[in-house]
N, C-alpha and C positions, 0 to 999 in steps of 0.2 A: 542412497543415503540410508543409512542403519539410526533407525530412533524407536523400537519397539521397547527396550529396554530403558526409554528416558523417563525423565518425570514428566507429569501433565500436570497444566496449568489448571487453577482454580481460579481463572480469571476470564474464561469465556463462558459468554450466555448464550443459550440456544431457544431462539426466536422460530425456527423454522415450523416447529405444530401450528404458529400462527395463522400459516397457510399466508397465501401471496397476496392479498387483498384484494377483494372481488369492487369491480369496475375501475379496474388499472390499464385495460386491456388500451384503451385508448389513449390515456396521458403516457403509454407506452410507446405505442408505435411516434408521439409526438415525439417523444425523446428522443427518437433513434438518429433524427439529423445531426445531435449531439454525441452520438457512442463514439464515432471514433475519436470524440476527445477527449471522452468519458472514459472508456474501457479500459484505458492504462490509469494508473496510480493516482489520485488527486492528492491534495492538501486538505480543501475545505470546500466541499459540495456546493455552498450554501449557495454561490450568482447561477447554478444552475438549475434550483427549483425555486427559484426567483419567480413565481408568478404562476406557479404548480397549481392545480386545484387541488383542493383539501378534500381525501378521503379518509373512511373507516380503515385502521390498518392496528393491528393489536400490539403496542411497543413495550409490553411487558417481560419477562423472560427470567429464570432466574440460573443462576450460574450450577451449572453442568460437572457432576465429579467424575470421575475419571472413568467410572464406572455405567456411565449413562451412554458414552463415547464407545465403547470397547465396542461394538455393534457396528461403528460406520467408520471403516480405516480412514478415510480422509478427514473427517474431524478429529479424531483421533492423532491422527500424523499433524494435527494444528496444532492440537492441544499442547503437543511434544515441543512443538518448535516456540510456540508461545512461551511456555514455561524456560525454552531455553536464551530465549531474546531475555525475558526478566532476569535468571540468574549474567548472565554475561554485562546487562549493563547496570544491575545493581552494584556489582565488583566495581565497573568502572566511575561511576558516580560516589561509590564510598571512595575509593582509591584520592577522587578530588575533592572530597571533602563536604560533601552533601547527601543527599537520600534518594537513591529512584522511586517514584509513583509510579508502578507499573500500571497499563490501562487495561480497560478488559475487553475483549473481541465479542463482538457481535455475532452471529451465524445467524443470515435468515434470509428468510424463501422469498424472492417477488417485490417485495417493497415492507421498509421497516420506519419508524420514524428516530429521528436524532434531534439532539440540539441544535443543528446546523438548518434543519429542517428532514425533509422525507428525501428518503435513499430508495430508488430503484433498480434493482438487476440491472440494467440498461448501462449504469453509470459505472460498472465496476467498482472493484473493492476501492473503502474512503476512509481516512480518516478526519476525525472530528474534532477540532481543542477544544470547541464549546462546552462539549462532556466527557474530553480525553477518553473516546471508545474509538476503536476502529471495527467497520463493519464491512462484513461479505459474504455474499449468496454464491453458494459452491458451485453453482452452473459458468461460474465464471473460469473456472479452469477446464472447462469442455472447450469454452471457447477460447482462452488460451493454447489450448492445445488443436482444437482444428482448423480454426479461425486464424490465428497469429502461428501455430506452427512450431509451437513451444511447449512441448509434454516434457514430463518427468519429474519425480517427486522434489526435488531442489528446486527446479525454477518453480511450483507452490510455495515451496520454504519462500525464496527471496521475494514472493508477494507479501509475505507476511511481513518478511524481516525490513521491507521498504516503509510500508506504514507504520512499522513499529519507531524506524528514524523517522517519522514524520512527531512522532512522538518525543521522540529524544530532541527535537530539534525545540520541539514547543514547551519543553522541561526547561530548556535553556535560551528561550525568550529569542531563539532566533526567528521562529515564523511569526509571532508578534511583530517583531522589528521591521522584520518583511512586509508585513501586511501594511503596516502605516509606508513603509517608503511606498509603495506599490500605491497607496488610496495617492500620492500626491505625487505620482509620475504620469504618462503620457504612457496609452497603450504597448507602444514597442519595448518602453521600458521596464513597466511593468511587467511585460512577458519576459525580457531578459532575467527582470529579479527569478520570476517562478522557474524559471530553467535552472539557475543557480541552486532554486532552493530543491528542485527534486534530483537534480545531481548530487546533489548532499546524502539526499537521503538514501539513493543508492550506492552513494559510496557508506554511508553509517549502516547497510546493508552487506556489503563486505567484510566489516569490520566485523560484524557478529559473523558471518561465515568464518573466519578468522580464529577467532577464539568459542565456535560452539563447544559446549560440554557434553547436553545430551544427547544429542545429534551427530555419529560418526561420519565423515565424506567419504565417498567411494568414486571410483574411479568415473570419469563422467558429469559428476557432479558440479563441476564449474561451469564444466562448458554447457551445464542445461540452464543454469543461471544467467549465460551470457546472452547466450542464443534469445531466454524471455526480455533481456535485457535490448538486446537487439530489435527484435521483433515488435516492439512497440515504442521505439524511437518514434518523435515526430516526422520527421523524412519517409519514414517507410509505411506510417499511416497514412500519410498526404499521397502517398504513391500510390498505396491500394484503394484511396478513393479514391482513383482516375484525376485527381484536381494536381494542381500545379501546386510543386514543392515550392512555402513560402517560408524561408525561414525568422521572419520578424513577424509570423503569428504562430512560432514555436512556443510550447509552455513547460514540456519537461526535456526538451534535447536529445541528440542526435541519435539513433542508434551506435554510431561510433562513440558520442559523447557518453554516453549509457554506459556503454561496456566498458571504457576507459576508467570513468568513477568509481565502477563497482570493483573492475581491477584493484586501484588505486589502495580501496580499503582492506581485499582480502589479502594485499600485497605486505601494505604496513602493519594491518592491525592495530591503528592508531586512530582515533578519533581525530586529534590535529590534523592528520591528512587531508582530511576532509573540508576545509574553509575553501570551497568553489569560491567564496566570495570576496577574495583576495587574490586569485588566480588572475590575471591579464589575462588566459581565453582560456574557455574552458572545453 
């Protein structure tokens, strides 16, 4: 992927001087019975620090110019990709006759706090509608990459570009809608809704793969997005933890359903593509 030449966003903030919050060490290792559900893409953090204890964690930060970045290629290569998720779907939002809010990205070390409540490493990158930010501590793509087995500067891109459709979804009142069907379903179906809605967001992840501006593809580049797309299917998480593949405690879908979606949107280019929620199977 060629993006040294793009623009950078002035719309992420860099929490990491905060340092990681000292006596986390423990509500850490608590978490971890959670990461494998954690570690891929969420919605909204918020049922799983549900009962968290409350530490000192510095959530202040102020937005980062371009020139603060040039020093660390990976926030750097965020900056780019950010900046290019906003132009892409500000066109497509005027196009329909409204205005994008773009959100602004978090970057930080250990644990930060949000609207949703407190974000740890642990949980991988989230995004938030409470304060329409999406946050992520960059160790997350070591472990993307050794852990899940998915390096390469595009499959980073499509972490971004995933929670930024989580974003786009919540501009247009679909995870609202979700959320209330979801508070008055019955676990399996609740889980069905959340599979729908993060197939969404990786196909609304395509779609900016599709039409990026500042960002050029180079040979390779899908198929590293697929592969992360793969790799963190619920099937293949329930596999590397040794536990029995159950698919009615799936919450973002298949590794095959993954890469399908994402197909789906770098194929069309079309937003429409994307309604998983009118789909008969997805």
């Amino acid at each position: 992927m060629r993006w040294r030449s793009g623009r950078r966003s002035r719309n992420v903030i860099d929490r990491r001087s905060s340092g990681p919050g000292r006596g986390l060490a423990g509500g850490g290792i608590g978490l971890l019975v959670l990461v494998l559900a954690a570690m891929y893409f969420g919605v909204d953090p918020a049922f799983l620090l549900q009962g968290v204890e409350s530490v000192t964690v510095d959530d202040t930060g102020t937005p980062a110019t371009p020139e603060d970045l040039r020093d660390d290629p990976l926030a750097d290569m965020i900056a780019v990709v950010v900046a290019d998720t906003e132009d892409v779907w500000s066109h497509w939002f005027e196009q329909s006759g409204s205005r994008y809010e773009a959100p602004r990205l978090v970057l930080f070390r250990g644990a930060t706090r949000s609207a949703c409540g407190l974000g740890q490493a642990a949980m991988g990158p989230f995004y938030c509608p409470a304060d329409r930010n999406t946050y992520i501590d960059l160790s997350f793509y070591q472990d993307l990459e050794t852990r899940f087995g998915a390096p390469g500067d595009f499959a980073q891109a499509y972490v971004i570009a995933h929670e930024i459709g989580h974003h786009v979804q919540n501009l247009l009142g679909i995870a609202g809608e979700v959320q209330g069907l979801q508070q008055r379903s019955d676990t399996a179906a609740a889980n069905e809704l959340s599979v729908r809605l993060e197939l969404q967001a990786d196909c609304l992840a395509g779609v900016w793969a599709s039409r990026a501006q500042n960002v050029t593809l180079e040979t390779g580049d899908i198929e590293e997005a697929l592969n992360a797309a793969s790799a963190i299917g619920d099937d293949r998480l329930q596999q590397q933890a040794g536990g029995t593949v159950t698919p009615d405690s799936f919450t973002h879908g298949t590794s095959a359903q993954r890469q399908r979606w994402f197909g789906t949107g770098m194929r069309t280019g079309d937003p429409e593509s994307c309604d998983t929620f009118s789909a008969e199977a997805v």
